[in-house]
DOBANU-208637 format. One record per residue (C-alpha): residue number from 0; x, y, z. Coordinates in Angstrom, 1 decimal. Last residue first. Example, Ala and Ser with C-alpha at 12.3 -4.5 7.8 and 13.67 -1.06 7.14 Angstrom:
REM residues 2
+-----+--------+--------+--------+
: seq :     xx :     yy :     zz :
+-----+--------+--------+--------+
:   1 :   13.7 :   -1.1 :    7.1 :
:   0 :   12.3 :   -4.5 :    7.8 :
+-----+--------+--------+--------+
***
This chain:
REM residues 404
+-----+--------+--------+--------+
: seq :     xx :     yy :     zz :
+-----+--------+--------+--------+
: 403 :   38.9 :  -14.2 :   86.7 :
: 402 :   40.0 :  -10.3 :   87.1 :
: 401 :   43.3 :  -10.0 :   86.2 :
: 400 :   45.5 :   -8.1 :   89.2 :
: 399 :   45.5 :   -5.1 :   90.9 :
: 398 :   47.4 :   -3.9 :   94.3 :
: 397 :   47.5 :   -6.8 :   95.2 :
: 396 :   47.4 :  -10.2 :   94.3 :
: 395 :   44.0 :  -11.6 :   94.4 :
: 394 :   43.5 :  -15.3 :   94.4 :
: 393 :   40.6 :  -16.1 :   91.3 :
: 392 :   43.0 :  -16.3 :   88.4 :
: 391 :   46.2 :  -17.8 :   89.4 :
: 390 :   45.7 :  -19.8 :   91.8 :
: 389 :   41.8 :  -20.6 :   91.3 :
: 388 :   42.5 :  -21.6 :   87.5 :
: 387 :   45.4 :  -23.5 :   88.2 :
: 386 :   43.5 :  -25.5 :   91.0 :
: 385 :   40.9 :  -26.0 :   88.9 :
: 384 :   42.8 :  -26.9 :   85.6 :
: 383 :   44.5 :  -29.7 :   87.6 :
: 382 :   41.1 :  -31.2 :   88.5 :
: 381 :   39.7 :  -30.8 :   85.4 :
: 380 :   42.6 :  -32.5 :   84.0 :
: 379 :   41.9 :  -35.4 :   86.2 :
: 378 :   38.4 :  -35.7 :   85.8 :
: 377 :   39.1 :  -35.5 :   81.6 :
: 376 :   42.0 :  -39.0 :   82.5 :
: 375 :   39.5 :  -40.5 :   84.7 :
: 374 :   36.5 :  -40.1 :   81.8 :
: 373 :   37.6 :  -41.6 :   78.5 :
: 372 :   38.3 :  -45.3 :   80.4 :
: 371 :   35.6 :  -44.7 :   83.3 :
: 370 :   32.6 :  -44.4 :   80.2 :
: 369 :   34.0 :  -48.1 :   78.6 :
: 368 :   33.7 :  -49.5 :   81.6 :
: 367 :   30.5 :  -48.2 :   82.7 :
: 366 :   28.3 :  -48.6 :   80.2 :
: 365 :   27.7 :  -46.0 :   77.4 :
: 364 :   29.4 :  -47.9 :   74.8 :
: 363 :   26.4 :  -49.8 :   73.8 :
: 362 :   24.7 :  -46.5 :   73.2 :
: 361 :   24.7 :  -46.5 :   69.1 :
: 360 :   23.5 :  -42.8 :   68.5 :
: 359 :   26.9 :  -42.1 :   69.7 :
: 358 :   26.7 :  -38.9 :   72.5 :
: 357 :   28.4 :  -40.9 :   75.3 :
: 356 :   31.5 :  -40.1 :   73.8 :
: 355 :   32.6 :  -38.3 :   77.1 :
: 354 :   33.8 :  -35.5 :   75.0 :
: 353 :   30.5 :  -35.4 :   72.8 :
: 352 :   28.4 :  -35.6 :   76.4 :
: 351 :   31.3 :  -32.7 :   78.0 :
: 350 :   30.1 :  -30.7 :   74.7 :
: 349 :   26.7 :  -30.5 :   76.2 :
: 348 :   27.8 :  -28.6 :   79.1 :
: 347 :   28.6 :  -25.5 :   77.0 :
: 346 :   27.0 :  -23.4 :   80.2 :
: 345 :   30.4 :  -23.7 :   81.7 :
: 344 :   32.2 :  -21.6 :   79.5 :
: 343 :   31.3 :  -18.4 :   80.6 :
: 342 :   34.1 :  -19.4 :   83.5 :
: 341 :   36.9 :  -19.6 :   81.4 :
: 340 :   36.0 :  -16.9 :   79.2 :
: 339 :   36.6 :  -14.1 :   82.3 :
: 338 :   40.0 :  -14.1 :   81.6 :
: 337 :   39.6 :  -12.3 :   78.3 :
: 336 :   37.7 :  -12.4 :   75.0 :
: 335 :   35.5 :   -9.2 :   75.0 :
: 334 :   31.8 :  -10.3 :   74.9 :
: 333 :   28.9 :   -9.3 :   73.2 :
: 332 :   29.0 :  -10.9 :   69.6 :
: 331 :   31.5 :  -13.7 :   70.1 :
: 330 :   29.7 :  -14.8 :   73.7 :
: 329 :   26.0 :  -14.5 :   71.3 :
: 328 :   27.9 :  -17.1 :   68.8 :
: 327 :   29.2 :  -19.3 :   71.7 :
: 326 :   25.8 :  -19.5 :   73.0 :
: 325 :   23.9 :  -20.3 :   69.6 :
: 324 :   26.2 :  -23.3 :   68.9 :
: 323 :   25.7 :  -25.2 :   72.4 :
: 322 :   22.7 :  -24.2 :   72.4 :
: 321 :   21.6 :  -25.5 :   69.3 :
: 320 :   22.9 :  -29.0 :   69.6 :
: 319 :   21.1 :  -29.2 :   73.0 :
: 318 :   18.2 :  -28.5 :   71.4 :
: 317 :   18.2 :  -30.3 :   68.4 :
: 316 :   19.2 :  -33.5 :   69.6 :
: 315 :   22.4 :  -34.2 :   71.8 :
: 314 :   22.0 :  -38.2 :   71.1 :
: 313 :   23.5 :  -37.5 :   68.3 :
: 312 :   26.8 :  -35.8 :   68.9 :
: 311 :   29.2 :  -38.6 :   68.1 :
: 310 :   26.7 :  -38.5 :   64.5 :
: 309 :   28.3 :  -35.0 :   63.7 :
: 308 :   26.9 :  -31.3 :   64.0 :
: 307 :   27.6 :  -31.0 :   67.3 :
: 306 :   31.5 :  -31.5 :   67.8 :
: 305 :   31.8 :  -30.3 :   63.5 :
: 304 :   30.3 :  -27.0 :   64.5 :
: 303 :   32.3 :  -26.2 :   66.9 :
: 302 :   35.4 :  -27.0 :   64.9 :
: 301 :   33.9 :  -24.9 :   62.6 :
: 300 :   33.9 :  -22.2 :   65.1 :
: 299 :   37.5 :  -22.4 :   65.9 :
: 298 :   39.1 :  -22.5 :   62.7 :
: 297 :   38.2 :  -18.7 :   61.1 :
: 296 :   39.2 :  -17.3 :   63.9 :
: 295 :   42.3 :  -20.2 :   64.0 :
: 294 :   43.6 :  -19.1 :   60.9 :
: 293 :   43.0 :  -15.0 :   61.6 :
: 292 :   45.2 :  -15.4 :   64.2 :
: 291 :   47.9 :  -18.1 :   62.7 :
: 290 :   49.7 :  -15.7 :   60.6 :
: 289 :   49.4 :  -12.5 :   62.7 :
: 288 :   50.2 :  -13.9 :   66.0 :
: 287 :   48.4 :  -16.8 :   67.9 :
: 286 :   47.4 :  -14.8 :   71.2 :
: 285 :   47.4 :  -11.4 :   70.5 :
: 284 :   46.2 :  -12.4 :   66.6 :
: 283 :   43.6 :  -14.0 :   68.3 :
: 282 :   43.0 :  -11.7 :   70.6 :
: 281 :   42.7 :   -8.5 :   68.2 :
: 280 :   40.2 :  -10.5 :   66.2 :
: 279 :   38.1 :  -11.5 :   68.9 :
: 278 :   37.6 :   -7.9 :   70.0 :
: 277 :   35.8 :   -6.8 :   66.9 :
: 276 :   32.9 :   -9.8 :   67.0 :
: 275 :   30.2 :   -7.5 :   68.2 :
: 274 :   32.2 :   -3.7 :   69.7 :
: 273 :   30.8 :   -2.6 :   73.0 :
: 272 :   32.6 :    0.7 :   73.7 :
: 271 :   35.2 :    1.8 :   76.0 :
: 270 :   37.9 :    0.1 :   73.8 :
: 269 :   39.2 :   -2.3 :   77.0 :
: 268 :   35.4 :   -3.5 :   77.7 :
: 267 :   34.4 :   -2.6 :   81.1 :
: 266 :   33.0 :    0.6 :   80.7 :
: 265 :   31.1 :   -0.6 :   78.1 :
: 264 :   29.0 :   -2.0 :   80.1 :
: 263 :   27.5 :    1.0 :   81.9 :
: 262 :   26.9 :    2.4 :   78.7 :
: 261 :   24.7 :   -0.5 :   77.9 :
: 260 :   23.1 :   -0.4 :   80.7 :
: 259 :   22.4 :    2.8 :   81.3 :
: 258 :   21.3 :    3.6 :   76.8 :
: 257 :   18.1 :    5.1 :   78.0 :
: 256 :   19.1 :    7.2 :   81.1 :
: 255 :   16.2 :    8.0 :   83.2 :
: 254 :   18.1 :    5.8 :   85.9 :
: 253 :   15.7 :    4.1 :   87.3 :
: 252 :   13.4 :    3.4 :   84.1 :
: 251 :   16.3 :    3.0 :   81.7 :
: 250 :   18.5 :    0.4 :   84.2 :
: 249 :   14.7 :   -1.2 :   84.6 :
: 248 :   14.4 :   -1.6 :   80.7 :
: 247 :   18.6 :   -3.4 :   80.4 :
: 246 :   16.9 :   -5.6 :   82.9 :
: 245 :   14.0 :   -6.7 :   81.2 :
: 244 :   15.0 :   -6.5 :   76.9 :
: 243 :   16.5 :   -9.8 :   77.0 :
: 242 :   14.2 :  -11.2 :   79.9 :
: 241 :   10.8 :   -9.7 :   77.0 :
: 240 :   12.0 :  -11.5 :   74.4 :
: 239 :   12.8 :  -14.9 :   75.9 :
: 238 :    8.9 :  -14.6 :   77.7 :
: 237 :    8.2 :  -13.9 :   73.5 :
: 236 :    9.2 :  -17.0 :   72.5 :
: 235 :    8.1 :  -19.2 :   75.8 :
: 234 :    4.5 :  -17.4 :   75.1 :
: 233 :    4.7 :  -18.6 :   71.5 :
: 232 :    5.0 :  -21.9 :   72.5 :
: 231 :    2.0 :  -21.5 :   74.8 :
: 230 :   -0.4 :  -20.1 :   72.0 :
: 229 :    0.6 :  -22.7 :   69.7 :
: 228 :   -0.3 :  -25.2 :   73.0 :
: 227 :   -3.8 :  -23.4 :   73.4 :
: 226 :   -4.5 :  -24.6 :   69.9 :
: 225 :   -4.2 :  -27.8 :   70.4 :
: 224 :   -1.1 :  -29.7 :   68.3 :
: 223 :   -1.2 :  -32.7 :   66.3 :
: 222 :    1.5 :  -35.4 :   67.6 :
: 221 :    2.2 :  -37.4 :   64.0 :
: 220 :    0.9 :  -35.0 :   61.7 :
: 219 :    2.5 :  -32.0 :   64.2 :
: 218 :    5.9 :  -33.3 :   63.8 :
: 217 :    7.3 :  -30.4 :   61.8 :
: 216 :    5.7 :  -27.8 :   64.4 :
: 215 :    7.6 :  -29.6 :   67.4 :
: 214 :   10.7 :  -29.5 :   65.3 :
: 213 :   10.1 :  -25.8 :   64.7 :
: 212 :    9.0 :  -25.0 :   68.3 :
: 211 :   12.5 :  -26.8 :   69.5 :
: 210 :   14.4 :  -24.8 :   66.9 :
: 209 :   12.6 :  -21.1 :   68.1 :
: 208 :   13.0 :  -21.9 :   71.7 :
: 207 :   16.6 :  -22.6 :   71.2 :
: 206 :   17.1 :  -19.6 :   69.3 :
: 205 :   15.0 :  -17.4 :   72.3 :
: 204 :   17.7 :  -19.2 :   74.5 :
: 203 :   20.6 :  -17.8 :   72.1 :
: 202 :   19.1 :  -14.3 :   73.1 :
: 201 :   18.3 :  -14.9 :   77.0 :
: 200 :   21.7 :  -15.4 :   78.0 :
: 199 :   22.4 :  -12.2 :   79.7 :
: 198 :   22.3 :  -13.5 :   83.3 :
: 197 :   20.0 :  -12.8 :   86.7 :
: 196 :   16.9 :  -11.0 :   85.7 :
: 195 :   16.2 :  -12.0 :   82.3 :
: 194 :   16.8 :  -15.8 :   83.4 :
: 193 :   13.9 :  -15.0 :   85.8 :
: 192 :   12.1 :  -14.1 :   82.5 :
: 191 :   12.9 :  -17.2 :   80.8 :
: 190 :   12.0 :  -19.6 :   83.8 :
: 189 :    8.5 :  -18.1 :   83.5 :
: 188 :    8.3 :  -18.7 :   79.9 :
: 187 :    9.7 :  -21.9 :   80.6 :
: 186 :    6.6 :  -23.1 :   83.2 :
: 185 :    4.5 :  -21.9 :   80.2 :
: 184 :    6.0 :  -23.8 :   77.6 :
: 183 :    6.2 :  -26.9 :   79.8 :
: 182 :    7.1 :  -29.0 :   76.7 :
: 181 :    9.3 :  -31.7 :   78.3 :
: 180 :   12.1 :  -31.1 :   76.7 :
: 179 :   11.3 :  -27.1 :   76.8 :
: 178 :   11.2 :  -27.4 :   80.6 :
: 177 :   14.4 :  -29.4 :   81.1 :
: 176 :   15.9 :  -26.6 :   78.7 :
: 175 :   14.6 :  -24.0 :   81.1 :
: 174 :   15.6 :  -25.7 :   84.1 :
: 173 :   18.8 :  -26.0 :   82.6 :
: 172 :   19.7 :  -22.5 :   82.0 :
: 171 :   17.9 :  -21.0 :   85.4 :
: 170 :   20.0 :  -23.7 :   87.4 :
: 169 :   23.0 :  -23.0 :   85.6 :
: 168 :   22.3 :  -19.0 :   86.1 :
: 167 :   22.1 :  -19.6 :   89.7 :
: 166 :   25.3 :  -21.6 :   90.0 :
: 165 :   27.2 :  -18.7 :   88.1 :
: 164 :   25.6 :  -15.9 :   89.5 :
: 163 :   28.8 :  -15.1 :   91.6 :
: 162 :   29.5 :  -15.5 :   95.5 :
: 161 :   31.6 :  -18.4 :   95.0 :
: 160 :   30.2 :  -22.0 :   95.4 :
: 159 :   29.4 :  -23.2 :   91.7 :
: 158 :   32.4 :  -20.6 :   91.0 :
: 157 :   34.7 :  -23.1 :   91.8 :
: 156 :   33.8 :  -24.7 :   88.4 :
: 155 :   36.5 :  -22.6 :   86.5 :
: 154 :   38.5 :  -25.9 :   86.1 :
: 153 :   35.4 :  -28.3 :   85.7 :
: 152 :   34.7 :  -30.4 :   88.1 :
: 151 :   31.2 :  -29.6 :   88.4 :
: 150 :   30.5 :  -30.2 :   84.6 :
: 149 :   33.2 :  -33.3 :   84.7 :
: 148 :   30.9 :  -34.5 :   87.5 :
: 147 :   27.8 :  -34.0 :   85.5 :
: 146 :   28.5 :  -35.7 :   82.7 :
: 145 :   30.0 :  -38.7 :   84.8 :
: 144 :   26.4 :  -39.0 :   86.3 :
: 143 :   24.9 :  -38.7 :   82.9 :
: 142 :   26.6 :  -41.1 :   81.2 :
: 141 :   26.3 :  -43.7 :   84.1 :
: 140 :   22.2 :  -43.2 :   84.0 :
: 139 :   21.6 :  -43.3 :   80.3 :
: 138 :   22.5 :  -41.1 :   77.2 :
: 137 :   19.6 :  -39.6 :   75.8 :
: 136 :   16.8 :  -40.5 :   78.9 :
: 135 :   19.9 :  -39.6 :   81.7 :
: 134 :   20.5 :  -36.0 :   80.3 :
: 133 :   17.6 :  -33.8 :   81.0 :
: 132 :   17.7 :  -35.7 :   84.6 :
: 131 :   21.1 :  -34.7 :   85.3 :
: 130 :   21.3 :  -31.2 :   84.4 :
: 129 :   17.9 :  -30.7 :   86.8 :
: 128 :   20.1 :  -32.4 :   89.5 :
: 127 :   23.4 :  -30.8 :   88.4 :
: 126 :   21.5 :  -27.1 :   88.0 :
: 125 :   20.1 :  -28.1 :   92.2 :
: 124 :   23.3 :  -29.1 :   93.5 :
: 123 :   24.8 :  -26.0 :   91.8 :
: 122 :   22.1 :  -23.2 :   93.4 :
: 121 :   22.5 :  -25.4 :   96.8 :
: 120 :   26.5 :  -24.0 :   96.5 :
: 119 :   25.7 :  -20.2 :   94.8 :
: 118 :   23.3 :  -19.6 :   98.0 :
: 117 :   25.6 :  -20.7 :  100.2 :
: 116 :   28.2 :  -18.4 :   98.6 :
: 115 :   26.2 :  -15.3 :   98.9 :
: 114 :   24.9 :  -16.3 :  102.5 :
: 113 :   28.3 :  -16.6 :  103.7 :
: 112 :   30.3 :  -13.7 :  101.9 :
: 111 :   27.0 :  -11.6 :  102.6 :
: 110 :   27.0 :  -11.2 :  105.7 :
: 109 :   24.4 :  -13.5 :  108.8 :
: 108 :   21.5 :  -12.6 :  110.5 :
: 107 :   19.9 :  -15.7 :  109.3 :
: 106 :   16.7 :  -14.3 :  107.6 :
: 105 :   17.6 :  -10.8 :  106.7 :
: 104 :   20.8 :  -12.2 :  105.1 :
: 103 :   18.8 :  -14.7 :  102.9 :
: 102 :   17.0 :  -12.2 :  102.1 :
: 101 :   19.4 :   -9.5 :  100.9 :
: 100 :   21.1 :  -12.6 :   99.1 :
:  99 :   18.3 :  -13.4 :   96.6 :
:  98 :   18.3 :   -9.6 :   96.0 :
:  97 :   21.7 :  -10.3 :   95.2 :
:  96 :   21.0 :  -13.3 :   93.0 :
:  95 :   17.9 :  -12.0 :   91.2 :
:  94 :   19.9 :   -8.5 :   90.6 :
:  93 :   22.1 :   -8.6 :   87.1 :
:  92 :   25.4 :   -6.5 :   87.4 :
:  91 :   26.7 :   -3.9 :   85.1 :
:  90 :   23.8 :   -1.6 :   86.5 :
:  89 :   26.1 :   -2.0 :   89.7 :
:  88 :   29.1 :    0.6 :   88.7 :
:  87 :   32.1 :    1.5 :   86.2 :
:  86 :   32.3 :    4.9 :   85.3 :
:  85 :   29.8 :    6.8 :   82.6 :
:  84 :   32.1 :    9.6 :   80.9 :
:  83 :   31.1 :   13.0 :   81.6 :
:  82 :   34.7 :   14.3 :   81.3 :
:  81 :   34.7 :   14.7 :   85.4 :
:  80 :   33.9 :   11.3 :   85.4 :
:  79 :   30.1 :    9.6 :   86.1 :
:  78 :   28.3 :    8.0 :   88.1 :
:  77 :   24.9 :    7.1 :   87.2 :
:  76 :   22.1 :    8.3 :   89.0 :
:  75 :   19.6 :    5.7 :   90.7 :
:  74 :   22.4 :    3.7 :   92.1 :
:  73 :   21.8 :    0.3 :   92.7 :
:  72 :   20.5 :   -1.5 :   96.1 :
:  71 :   23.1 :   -0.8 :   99.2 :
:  70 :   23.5 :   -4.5 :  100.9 :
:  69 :   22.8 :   -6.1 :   98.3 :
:  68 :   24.1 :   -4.1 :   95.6 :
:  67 :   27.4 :   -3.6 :   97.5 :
:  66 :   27.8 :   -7.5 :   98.3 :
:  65 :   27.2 :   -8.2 :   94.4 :
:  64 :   29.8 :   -5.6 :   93.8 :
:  63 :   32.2 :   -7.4 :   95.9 :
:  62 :   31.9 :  -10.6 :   94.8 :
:  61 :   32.6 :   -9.3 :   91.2 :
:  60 :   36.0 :   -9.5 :   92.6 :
:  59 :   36.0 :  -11.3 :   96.1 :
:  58 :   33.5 :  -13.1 :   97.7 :
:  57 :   34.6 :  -16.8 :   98.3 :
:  56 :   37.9 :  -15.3 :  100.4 :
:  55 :   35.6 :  -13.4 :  102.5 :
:  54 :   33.6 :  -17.3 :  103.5 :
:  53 :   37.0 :  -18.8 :  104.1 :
:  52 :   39.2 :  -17.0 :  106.3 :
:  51 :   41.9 :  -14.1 :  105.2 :
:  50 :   43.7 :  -12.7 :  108.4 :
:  49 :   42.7 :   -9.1 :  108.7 :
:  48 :   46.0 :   -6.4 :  109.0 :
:  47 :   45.5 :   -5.3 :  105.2 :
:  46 :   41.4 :   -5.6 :  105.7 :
:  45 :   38.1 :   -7.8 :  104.5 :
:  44 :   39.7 :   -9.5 :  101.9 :
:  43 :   39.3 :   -7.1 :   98.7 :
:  42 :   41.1 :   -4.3 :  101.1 :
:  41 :   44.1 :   -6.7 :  101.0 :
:  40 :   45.5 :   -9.8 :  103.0 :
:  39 :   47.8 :  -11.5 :  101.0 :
:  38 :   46.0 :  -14.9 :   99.6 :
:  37 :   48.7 :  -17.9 :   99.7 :
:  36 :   46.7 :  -19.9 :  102.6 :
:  35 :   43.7 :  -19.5 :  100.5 :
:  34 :   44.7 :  -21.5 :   98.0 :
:  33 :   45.0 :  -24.3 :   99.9 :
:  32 :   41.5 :  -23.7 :  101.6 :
:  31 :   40.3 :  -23.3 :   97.8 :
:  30 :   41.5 :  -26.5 :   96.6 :
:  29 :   39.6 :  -28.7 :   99.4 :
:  28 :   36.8 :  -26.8 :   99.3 :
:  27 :   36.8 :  -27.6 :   95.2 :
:  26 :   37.9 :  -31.2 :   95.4 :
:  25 :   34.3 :  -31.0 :   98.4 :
:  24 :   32.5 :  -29.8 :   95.8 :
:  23 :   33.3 :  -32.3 :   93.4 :
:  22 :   32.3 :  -34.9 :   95.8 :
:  21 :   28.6 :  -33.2 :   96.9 :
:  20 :   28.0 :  -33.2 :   93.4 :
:  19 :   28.5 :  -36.8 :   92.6 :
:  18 :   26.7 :  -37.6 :   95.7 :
:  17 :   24.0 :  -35.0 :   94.9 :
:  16 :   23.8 :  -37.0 :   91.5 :
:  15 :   23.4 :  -40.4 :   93.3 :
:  14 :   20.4 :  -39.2 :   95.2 :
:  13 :   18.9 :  -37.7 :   91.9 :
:  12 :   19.4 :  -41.4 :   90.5 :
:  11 :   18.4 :  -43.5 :   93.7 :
:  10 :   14.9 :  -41.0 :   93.5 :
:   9 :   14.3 :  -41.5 :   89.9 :
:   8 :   14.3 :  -45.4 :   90.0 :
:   7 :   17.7 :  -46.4 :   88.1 :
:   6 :   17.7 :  -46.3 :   84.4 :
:   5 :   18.7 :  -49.6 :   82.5 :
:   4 :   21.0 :  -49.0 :   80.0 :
:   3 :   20.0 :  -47.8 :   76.7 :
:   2 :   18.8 :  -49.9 :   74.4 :
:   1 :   20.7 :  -51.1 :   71.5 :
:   0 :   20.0 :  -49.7 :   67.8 :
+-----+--------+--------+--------+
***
């Protein structure tokens, strides 16, 4: 097996990776002021008779709940209809980032469209450093630094500077991972529970925990492990146990209502009720027809499998490997397949590595040359995707549109 390319000192690597970050964000700016000029003022922009500016465009849709929650907290009785049905309110909302933005708007005076997409923009430079540096030892320092600019260029990758959880959920996601690869079982169990309090994605985390303990477990002749690190690994397990019970617990204890969160989520899905794995079925026969539906159900996750499970995905390992199959199967089970996919899918990072074919247990072809050749043409689709996805799904168009 060949080496892998010389790394760059640490500091010239995370410098580079800002660079690479600071670029995408700047194709994002870029395609939101365009955008922007083709957004009719509304109630969602600040007014009917306001003219739309920058920092109110980047807080629209869920934007605006995360504004009401922190500027207003959460509700402590849940709204309901005249039929006693739960309506649609803030428990549907996880509170790190808003509370994040309260302070940040008692510190510089400023709203929340500025501070909330500030926050969301330093967020994303800091998941691309962390994303960086769990990369560069698998697949080298060129590898990772196009990695990460397909990851911040990715279509629904505006939202690294929107006022959504997105950027703050990265850097939770990969900080944990970094973590585990470095087995800082206690600095992940404390990553874990902030992950409880600002994204659902503890479950396929705790999976993740529980493959990485496994392998650590099965190599114990080699590495023997102290007793006080059993007792740390089992800490990161139960820390992912406890963030995906947390928040749907405080909805319970502030509401008195048991089933708040929940409920309060199923006000969004289009059957009123959280169905596992139901929903997918009607949208793939929606979108493929009654032949091909069920063909491509079936389809789709072993072709997920195959992108991880192979040798071009090697240099994954087990961790990244399981993510990237545990997350999909926790999307399937909670989620209704809609607009919103396209920007779920940016935790999947790991698949960018398989698409880059930087994942080859044999790294020779993870210099530059051969990297540029598979990753100009991905850059620009992501590019294209972007401004498709912030035309058409993030601009509002009034008086309702799909949510992105």
């Amino acid at each position: 097996m060949s080496e892998l390319p010389t790394l760059r000192p640490r500091r010239v690597f995370l410098a580079w990776v800002l660079a690479v970050y600071a670029l995408t964000r700047v194709v994002s700016t870029t395609i939101l002021l365009v955008v922007m000029q083709h957004q009719v003022p509304s109630g969602m922009t600040g007014g009917d008779d306001v003219p739309v500016s920058y920092f109110p465009f980047t807080a629209l849709w869920d934007g605006q709940w995360y504004q009401t929650i922190a500027e207003h907290g959460y509700p402590t009785t849940l709204p309901r209809s005249e039929g006693g049905s739960v309506q649609q309110n803030a428990w549907a909302f996880y509170p790190l980032f808003p509370m994040l933005s309260r302070v940040g708007m008692a510190l510089t005076g400023l709203h929340f469209p500025a501070v909330g997409s500030t926050i969301a923009l330093l967020c994303g430079a800091g998941a691309a450093v962390l994303m960086g540096l769990l990369l560069r030892e698998r697949i080298g320092d060129p590898a990772a630094y196009l990695v990460v600019a397909l990851w911040a260029g990715f279509p629904a990758s505006v939202t690294l500077q929107l006022a959504y959880t997105e950027s703050l959920a990265m850097l939770l996601l990969v900080g944990y991972l970094y973590a585990l690869a470095r087995e800082r079982w206690l600095v992940a169990t404390v990553v874990a529970l902030l992950v409880g309090l600002s994204r659902p994605i503890a479950v396929p985390l705790a999976v993740v925990t529980l493959v990485v303990v496994v392998v650590r477990w099965r190599r114990r002749r080699a590495r023997p492990i102290p007793g006080r690190t059993y007792a740390a690994m089992a800490g990161a397990l139960v820390g992912c146990g406890v963030a995906g019970l947390l928040w749907p617990a405080i909805a319970w204890w502030r509401t008195g209502v048991r089933s708040a969160y929940t409920d309060t989520m199923a006000t969004w899905r289009s059957s009123g009720t959280v169905e596992p794995f139901k929903p997918w079925a009607g949208m793939s026969t929606y979108v493929f027809g009654d032949t091909w539906g069920p063909v491509m159900l079936f389809v789709m996750p072993l072709l997920l499998v195959a992108v991880v499970a192979g040798p071009w995905a090697h240099n994954l390992r087990a961790d990244l490997r399981t993510w990237t199959l545990a997350y999909p199967a926790y999307l399937a089970a909670v989620l209704d397949p809609f607009t919103s996919i396209f920007r779920y899918l940016l935790p999947l990072f790991p698949v960018l590595v398989v698409m880059l074919g930087a994942g080859w247990k044999d790294r020779r072809g993870n210099g530059w040359r051969r990297l540029l050749w598979r990753f100009v043409p991905l850059a620009v689709l992501c590019v294209v995707g972007e401004y498709y996805w912030t035309d058409i799904l993030w601009r509002f168009i009034p008086p309702s549109d799909y949510p992105p």
